[in-house]
Biopython code that builds the backbone (N, CA, C, O; Angstrom):
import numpy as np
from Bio.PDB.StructureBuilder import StructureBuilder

atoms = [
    (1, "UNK", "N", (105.346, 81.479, 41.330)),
    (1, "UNK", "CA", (104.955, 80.655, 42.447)),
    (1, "UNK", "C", (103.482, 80.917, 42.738)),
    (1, "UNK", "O", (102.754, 81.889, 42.538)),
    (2, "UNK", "N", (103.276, 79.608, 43.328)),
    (2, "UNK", "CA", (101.233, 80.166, 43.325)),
    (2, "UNK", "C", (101.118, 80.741, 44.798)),
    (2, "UNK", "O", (101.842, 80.519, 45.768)),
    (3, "UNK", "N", (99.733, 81.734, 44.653)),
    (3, "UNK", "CA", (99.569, 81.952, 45.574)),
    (3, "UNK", "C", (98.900, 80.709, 47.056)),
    (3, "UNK", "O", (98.432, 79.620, 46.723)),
    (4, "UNK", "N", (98.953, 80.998, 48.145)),
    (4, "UNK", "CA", (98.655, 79.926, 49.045)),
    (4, "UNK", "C", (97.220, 80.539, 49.837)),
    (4, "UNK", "O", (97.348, 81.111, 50.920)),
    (5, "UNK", "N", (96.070, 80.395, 49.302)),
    (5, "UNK", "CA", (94.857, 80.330, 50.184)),
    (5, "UNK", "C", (94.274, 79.041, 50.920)),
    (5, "UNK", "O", (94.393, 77.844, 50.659)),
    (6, "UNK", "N", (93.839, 79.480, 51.577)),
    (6, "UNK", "CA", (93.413, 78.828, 52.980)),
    (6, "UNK", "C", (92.469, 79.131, 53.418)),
    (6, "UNK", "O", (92.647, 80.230, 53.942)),
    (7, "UNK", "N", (91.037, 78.661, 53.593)),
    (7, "UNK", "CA", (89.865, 78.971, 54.042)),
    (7, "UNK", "C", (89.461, 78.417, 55.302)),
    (7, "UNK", "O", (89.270, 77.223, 55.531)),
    (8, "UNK", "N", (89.302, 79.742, 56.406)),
    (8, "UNK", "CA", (89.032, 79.625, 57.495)),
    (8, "UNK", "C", (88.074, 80.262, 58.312)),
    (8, "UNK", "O", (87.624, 81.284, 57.794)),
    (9, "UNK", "N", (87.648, 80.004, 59.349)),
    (9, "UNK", "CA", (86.572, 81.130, 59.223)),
    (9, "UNK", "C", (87.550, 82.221, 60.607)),
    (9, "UNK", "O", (88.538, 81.908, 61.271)),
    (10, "UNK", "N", (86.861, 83.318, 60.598)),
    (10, "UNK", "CA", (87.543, 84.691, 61.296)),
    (10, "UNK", "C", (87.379, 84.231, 63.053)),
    (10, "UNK", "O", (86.539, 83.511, 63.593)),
    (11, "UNK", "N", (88.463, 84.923, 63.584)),
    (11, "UNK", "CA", (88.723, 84.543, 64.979)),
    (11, "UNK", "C", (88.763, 86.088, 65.214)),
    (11, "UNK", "O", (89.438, 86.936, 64.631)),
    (12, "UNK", "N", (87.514, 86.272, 66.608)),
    (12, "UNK", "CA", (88.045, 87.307, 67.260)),
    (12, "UNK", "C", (89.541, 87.756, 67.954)),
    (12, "UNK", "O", (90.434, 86.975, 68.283)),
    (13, "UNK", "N", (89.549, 88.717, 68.034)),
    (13, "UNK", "CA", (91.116, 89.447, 68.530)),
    (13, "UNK", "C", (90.863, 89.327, 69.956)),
    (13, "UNK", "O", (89.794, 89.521, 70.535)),
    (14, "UNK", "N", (92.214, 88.913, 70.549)),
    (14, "UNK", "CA", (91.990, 88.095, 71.762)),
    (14, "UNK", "C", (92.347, 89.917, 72.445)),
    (14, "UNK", "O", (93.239, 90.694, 72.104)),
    (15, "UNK", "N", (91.335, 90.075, 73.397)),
    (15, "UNK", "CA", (92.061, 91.297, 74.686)),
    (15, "UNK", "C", (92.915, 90.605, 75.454)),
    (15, "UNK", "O", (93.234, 89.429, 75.633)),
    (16, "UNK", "N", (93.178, 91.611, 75.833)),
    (16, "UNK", "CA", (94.161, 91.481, 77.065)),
    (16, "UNK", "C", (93.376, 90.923, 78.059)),
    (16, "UNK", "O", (94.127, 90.385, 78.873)),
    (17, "UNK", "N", (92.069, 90.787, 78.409)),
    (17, "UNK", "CA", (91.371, 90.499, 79.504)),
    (17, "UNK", "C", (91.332, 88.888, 79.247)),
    (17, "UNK", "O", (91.269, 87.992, 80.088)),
    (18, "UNK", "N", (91.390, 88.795, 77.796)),
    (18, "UNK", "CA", (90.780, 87.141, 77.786)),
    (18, "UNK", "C", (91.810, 86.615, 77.193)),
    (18, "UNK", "O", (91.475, 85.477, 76.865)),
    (19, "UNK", "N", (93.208, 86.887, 76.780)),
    (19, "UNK", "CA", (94.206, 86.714, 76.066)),
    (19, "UNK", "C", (95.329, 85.748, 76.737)),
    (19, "UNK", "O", (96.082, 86.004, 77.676)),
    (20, "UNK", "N", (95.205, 84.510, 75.935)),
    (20, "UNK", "CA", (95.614, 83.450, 76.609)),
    (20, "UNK", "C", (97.043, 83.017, 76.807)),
    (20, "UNK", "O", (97.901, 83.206, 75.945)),
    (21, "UNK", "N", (97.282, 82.423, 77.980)),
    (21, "UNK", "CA", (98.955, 82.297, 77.902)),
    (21, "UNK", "C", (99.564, 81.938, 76.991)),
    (21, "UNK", "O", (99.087, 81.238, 76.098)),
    (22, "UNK", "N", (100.528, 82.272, 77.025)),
    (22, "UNK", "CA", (101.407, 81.624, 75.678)),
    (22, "UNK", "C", (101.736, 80.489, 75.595)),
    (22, "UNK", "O", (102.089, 80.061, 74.497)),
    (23, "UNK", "N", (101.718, 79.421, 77.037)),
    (23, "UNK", "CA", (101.621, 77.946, 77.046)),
    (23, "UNK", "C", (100.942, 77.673, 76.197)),
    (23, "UNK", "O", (101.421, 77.244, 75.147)),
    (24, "UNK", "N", (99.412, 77.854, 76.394)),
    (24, "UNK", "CA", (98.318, 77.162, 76.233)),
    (24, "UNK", "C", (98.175, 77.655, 74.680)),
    (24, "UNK", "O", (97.861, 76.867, 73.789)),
    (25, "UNK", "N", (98.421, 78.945, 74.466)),
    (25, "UNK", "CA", (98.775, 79.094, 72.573)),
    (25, "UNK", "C", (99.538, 77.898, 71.907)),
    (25, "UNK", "O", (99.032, 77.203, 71.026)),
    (26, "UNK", "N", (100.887, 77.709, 72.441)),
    (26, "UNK", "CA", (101.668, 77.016, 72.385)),
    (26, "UNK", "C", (101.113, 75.310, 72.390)),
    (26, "UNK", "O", (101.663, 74.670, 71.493)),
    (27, "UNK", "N", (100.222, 74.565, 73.162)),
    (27, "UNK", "CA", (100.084, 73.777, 73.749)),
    (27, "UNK", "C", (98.510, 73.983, 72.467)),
    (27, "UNK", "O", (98.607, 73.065, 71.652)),
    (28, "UNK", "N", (97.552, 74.656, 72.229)),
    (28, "UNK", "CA", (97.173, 74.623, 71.039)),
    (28, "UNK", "C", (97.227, 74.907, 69.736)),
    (28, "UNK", "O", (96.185, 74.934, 69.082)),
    (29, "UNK", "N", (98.166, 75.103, 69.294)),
    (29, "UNK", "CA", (98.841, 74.812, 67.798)),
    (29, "UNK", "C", (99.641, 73.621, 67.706)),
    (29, "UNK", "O", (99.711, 73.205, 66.550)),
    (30, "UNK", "N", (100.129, 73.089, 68.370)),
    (30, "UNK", "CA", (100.915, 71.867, 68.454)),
    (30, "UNK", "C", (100.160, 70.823, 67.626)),
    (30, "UNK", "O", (100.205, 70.229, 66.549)),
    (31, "UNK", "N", (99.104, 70.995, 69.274)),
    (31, "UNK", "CA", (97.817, 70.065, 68.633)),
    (31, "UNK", "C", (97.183, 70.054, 67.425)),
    (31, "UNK", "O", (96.846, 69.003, 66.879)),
    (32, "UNK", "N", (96.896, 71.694, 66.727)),
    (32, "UNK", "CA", (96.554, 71.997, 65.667)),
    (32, "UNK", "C", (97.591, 71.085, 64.538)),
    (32, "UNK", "O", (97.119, 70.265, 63.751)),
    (33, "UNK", "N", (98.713, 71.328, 64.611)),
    (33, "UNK", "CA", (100.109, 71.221, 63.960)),
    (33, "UNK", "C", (99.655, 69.369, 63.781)),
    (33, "UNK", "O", (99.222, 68.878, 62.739)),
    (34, "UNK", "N", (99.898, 68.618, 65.066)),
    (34, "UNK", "CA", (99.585, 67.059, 65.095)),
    (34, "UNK", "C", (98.127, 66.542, 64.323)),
    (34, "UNK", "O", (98.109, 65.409, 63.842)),
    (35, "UNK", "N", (97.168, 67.237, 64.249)),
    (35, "UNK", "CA", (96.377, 67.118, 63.328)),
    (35, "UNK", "C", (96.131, 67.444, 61.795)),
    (35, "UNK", "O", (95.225, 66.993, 61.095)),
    (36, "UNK", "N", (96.928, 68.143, 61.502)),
    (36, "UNK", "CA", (97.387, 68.909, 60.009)),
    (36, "UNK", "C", (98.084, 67.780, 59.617)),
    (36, "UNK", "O", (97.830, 67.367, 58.485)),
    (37, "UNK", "N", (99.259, 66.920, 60.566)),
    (37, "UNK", "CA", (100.391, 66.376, 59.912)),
    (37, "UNK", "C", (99.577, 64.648, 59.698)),
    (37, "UNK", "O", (99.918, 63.859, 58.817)),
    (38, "UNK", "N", (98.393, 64.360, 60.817)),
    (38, "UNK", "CA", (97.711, 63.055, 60.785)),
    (38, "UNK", "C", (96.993, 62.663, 59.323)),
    (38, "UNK", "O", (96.983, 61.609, 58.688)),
    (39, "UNK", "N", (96.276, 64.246, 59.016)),
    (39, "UNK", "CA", (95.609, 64.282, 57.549)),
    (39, "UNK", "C", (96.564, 64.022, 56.107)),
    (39, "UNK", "O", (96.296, 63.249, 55.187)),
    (40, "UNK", "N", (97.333, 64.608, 56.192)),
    (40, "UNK", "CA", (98.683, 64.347, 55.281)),
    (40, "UNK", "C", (98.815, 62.225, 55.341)),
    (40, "UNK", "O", (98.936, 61.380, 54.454)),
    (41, "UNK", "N", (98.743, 62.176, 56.341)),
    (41, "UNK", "CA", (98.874, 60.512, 56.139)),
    (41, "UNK", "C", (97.513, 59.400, 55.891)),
    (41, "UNK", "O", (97.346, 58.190, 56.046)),
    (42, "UNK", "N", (96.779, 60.411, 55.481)),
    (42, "UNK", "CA", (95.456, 59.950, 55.433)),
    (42, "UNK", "C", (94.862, 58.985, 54.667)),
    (42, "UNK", "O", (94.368, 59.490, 53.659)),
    (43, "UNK", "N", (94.683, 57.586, 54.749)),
    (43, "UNK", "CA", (94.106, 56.737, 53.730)),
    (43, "UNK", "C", (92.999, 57.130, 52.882)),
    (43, "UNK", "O", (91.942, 57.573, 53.331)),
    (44, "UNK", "N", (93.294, 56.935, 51.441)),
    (44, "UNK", "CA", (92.103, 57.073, 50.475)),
    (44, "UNK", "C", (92.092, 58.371, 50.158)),
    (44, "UNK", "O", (91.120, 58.822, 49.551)),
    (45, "UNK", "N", (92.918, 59.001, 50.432)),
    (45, "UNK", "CA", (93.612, 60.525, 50.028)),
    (45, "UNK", "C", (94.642, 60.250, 48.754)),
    (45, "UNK", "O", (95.645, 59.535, 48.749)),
    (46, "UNK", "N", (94.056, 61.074, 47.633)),
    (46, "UNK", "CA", (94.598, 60.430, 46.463)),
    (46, "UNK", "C", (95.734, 62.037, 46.231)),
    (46, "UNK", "O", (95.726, 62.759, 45.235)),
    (47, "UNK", "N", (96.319, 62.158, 47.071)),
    (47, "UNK", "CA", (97.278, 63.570, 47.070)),
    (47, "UNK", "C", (98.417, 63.648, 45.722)),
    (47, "UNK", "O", (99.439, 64.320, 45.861)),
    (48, "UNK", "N", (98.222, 63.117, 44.793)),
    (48, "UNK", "CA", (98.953, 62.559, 43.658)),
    (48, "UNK", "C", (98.186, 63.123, 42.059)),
    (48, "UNK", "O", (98.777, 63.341, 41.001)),
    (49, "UNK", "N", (97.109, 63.213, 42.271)),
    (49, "UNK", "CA", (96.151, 63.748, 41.098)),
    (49, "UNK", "C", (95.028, 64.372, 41.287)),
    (49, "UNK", "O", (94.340, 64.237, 42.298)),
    (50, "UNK", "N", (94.737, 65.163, 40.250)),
    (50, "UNK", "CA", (93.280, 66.221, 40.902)),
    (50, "UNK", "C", (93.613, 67.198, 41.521)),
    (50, "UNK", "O", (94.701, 67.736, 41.316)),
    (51, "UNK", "N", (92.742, 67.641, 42.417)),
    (51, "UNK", "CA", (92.723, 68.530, 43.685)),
    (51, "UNK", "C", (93.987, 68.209, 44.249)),
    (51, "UNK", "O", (94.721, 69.111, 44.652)),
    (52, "UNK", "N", (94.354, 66.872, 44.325)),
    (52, "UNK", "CA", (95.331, 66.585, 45.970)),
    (52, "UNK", "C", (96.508, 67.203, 45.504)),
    (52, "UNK", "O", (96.807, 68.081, 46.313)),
    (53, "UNK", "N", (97.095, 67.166, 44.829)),
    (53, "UNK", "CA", (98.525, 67.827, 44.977)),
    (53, "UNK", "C", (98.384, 69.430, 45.402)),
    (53, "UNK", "O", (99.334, 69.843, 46.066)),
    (54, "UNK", "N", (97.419, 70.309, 45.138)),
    (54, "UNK", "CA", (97.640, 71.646, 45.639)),
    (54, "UNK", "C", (97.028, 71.535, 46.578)),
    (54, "UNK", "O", (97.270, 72.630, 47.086)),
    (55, "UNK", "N", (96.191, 70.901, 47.459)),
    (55, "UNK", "CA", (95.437, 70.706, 48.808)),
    (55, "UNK", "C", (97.119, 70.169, 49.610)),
    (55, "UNK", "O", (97.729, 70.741, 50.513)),
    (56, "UNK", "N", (97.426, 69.107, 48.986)),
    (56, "UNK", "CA", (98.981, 68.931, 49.633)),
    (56, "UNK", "C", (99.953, 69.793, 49.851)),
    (56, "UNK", "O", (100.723, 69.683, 50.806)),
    (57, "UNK", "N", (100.005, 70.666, 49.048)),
    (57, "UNK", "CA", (100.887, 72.090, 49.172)),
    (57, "UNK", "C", (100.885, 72.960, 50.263)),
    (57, "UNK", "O", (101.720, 73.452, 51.022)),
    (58, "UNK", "N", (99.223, 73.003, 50.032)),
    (58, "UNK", "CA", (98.405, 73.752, 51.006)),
    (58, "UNK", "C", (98.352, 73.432, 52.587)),
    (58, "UNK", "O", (98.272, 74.295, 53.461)),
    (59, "UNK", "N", (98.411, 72.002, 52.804)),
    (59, "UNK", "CA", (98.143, 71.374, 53.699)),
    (59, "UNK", "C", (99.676, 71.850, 54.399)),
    (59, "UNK", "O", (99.749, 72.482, 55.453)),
    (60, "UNK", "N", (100.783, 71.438, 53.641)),
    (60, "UNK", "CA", (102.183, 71.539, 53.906)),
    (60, "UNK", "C", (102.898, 72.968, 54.191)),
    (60, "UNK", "O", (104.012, 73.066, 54.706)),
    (61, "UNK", "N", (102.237, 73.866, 53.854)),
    (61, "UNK", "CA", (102.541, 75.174, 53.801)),
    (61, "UNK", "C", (101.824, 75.875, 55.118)),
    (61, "UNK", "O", (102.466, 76.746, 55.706)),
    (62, "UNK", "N", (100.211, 75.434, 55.700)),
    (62, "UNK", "CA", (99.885, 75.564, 56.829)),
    (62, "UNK", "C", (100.821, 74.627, 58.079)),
    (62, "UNK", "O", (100.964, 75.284, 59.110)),
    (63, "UNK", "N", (101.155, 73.888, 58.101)),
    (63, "UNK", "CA", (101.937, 73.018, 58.900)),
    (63, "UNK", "C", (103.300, 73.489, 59.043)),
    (63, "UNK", "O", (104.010, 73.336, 60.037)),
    (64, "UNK", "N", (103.655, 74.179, 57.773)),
    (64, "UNK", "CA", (105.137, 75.099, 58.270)),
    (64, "UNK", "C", (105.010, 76.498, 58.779)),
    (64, "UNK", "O", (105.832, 77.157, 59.417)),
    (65, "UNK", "N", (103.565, 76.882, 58.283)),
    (65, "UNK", "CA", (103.573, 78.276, 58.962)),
    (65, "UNK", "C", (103.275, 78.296, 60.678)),
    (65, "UNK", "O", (103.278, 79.234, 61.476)),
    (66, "UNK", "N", (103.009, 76.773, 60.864)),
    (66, "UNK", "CA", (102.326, 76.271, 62.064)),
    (66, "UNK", "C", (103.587, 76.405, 63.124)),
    (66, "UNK", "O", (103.605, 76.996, 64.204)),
    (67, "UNK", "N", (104.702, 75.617, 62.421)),
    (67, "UNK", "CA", (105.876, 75.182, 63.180)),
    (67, "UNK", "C", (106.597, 76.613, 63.718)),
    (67, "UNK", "O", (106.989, 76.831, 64.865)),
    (68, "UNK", "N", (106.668, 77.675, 62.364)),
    (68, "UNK", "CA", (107.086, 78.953, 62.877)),
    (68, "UNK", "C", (106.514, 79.715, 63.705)),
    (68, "UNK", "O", (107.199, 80.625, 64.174)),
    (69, "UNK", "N", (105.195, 79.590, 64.104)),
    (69, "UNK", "CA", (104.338, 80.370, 65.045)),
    (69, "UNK", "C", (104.636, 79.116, 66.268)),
    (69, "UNK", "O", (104.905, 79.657, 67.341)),
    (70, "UNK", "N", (104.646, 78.136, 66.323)),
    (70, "UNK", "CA", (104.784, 77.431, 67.510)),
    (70, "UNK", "C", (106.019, 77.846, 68.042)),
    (70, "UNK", "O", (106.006, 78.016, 69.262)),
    (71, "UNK", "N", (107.097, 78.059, 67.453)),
    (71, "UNK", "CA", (108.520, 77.997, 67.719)),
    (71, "UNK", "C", (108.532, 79.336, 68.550)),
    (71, "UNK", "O", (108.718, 79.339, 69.767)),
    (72, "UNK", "N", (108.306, 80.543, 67.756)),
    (72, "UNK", "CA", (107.591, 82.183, 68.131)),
    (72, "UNK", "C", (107.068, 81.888, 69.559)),
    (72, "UNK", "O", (107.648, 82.364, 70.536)),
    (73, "UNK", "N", (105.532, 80.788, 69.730)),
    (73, "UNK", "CA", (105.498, 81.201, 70.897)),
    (73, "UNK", "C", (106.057, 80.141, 71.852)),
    (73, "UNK", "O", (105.395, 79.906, 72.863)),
    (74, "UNK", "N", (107.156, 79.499, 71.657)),
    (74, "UNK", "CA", (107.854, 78.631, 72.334)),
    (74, "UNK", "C", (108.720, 79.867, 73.120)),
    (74, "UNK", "O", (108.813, 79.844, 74.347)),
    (75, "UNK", "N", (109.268, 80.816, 72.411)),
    (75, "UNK", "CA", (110.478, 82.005, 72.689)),
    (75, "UNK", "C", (109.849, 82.625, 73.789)),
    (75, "UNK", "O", (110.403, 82.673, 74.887)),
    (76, "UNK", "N", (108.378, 83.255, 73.509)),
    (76, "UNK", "CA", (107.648, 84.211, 74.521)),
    (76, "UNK", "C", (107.659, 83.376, 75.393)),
    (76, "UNK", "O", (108.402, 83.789, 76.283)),
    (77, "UNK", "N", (107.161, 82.225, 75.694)),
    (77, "UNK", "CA", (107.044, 81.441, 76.777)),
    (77, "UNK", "C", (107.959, 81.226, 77.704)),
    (77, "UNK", "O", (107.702, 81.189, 78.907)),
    (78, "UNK", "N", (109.091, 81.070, 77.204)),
    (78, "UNK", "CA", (110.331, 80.417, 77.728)),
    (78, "UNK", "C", (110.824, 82.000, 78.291)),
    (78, "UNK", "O", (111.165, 82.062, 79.472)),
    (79, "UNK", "N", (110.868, 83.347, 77.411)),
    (79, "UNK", "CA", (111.219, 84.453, 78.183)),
    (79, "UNK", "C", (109.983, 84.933, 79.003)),
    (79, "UNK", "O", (110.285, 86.004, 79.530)),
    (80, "UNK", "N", (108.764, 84.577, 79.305)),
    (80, "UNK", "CA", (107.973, 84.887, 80.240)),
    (80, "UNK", "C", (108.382, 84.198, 81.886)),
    (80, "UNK", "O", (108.586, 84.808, 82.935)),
    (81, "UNK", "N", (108.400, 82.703, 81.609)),
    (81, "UNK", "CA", (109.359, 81.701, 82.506)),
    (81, "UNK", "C", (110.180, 82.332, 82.889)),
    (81, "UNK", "O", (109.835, 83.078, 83.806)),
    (82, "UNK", "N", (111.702, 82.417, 82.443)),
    (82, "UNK", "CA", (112.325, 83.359, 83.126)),
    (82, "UNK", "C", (112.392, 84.688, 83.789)),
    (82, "UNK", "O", (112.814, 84.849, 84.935)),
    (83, "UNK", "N", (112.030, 85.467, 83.146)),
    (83, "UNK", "CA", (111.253, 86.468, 84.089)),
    (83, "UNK", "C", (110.604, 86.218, 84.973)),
    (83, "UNK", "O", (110.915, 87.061, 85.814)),
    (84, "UNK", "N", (109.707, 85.458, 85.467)),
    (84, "UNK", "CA", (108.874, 85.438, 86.477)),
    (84, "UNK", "C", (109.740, 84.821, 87.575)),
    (84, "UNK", "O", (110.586, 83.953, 87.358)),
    (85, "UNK", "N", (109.382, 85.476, 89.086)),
    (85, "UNK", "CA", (110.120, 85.292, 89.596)),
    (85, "UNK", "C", (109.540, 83.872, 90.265)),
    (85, "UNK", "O", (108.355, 83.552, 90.185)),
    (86, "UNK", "N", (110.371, 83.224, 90.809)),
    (86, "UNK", "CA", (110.735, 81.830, 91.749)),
    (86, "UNK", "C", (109.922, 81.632, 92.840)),
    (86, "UNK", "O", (109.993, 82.551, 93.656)),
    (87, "UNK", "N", (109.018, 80.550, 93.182)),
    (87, "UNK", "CA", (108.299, 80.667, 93.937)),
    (87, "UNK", "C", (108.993, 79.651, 94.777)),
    (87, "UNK", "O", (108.939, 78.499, 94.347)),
    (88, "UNK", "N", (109.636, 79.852, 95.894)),
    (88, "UNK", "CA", (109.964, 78.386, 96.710)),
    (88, "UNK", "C", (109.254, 77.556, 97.322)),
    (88, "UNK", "O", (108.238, 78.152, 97.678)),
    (89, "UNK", "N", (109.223, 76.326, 97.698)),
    (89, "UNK", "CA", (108.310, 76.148, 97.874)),
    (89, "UNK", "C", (108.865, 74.601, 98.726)),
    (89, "UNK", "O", (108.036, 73.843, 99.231)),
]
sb = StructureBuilder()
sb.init_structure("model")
sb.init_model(0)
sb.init_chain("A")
sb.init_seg("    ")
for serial, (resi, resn, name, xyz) in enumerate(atoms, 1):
    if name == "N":
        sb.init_residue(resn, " ", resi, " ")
    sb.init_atom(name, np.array(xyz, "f"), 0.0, 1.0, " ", f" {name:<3s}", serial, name[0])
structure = sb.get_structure()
């Protein structure tokens, strides 16, 4: 099986001071995710010969690793939610 590279450039390590909710993680990979899946349908994208079939792989293999980290922080989210307590209001 081939290996799967992906060229990206490096993201600082989020602190705890600046370390963002897990909504908004959540709420940006989605987006990430909805743009990965728009390119896949992309006119004049010849994903059939050449380059495109392993850029397609590639493309498809970030978009599932996407769905499992969305799902991940769907869990934290949803057990942060519950935990927190009830504000009435």
């Amino acid at each position: 099986m081939a290996t799967k590279t992906i060229a990206r450039p490096t993201t600082p390590v989020a602190s705890e001071d600046n370390a963002q909710d897990p909504a908004d993680l959540l709420e940006s990979t989605l987006s990430q995710l909805e743009a990965l899946l728009w390119v896949c349908h992309g006119e004049g994208i010849d994903w059939h010969h050449g380059e495109g079939p392993r850029q397609l792989d590639n493309l498809l293999w970030l978009a599932a690793d996407m769905a499992r980290k969305a799902g991940e922080l769907f869990q934290v989210s949803e057990t942060a939610r519950r935990a927190a307590p009830e504000t009435g209001g």
